[in-house]
C-alpha positions in Angstrom: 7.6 -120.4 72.2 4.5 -121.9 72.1 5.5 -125.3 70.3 4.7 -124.4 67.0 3.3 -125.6 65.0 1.1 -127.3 67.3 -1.6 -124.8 69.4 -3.1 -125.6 72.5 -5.6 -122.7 73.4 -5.9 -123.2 77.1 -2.3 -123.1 77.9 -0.2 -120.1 78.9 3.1 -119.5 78.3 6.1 -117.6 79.8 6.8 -113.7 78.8 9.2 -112.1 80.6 8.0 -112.2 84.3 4.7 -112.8 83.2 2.3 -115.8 81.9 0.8 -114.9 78.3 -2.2 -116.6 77.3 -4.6 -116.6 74.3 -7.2 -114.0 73.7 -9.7 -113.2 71.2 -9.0 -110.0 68.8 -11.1 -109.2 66.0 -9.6 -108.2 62.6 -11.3 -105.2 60.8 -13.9 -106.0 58.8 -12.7 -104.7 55.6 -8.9 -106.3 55.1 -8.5 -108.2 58.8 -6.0 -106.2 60.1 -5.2 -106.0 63.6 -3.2 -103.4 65.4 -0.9 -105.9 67.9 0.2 -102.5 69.8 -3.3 -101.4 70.9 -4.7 -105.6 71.2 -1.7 -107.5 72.7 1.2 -104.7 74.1 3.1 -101.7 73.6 6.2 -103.4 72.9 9.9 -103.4 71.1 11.6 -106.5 69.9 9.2 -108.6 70.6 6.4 -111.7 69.1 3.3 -112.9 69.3 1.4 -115.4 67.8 -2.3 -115.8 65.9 -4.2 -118.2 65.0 -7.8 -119.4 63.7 -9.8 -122.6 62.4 -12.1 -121.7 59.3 -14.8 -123.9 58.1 -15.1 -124.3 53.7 -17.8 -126.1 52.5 -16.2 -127.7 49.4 -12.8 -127.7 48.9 -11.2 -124.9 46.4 -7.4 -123.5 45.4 -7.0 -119.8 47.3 -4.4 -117.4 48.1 -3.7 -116.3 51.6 -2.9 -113.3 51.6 -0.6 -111.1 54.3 0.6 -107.9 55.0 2.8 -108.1 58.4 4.8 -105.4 59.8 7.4 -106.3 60.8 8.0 -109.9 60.1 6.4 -113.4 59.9 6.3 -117.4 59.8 3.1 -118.9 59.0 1.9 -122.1 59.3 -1.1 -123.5 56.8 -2.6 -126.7 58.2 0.6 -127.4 60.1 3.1 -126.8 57.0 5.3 -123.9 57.6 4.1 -122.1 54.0 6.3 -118.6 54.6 9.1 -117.7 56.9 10.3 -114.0 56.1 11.8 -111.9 58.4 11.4 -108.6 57.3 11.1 -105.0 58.4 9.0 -102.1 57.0 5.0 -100.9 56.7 2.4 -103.3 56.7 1.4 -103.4 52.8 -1.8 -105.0 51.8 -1.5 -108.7 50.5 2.4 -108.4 50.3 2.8 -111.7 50.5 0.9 -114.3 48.6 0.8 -118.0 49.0 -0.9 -120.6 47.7 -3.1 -122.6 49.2 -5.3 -125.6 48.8 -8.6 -125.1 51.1 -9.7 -128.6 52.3 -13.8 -129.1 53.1 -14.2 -128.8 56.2 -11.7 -126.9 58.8 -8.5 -125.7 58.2 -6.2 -123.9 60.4 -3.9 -120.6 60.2 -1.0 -119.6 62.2 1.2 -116.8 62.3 3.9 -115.6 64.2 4.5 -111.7 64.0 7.7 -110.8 65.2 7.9 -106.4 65.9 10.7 -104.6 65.6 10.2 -100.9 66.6 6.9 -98.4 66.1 3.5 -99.8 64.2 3.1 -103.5 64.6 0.0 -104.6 62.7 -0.8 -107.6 60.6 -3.8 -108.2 58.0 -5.0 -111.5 56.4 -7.4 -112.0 53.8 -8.2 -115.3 52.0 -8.9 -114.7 48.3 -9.6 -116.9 45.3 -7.4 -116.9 42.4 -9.3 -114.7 40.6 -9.0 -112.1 43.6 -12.5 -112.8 44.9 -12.4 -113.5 48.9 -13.4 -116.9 49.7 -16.8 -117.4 52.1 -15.9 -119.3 54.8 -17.0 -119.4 59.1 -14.9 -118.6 61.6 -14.9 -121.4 63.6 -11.5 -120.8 66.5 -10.8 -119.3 68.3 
């Protein structure tokens, strides 16, 4: 476990026989998914973490959305905001929380846990009315 849900992007951690460390994966462009099999390992009953800093320019009410499979804790500015533990498909913005997006930087992790076959995860950032919230990418 890395400490959650503190982050510290230089260190490495142990996994099995082997040292994991942080890399950079980019989600799609069109809901942020990213496939953890092809990007992080081939794996069964396993976890991984993500995370990322975004920059707002004023501060605004949003809902982060997620669709995990299989399951997933995520942390919103260091407050654990979901814990469920599910199994199934990834389904677009299944869950919903929300959120209050401070000016300035605000930080998003998750922890996907996989179970067996597709493990994926997607992440979108939406206002309340549905429309997704401009913001820069600022970590990692």
């Amino acid at each position: 476990m890395i400490g959650e849900p503190n982050v510290d992007l230089a260190a490495t951690y142990p996994s099995g026989d082997k040292q994991a460390a942080w890399k950079r994966v980019q989600g799609s462009a069109d809901i942020g998914k990213v496939d953890l099999l092809k990007e992080v390992a081939d794996c069964q009953a396993c976890l991984c973490y993500a995370y990322t800093e975004i920059e707002v320019s004023e501060e605004a009410d949003a809902v982060l959305c997620l669709g995990v499979d299989d399951g997933e804790k995520v942390w919103y500015n260091s407050s654990l905001v979901l814990d469920n533990f599910t199994q199934g498909a990834l389904v677009l913005d299944r869950d919903k929380i929300p959120v209050h997006l401070k000016k300035g930087i605000n930080t998003l992790l998750l922890k996907v846990y996989q179970n067996a076959m597709p493990w994926e995860f997607c992440v979108r950032i939406l206002s309340p009315e549905g429309v997704p919230v401009s913001f820069t990418q600022k970590k990692p």
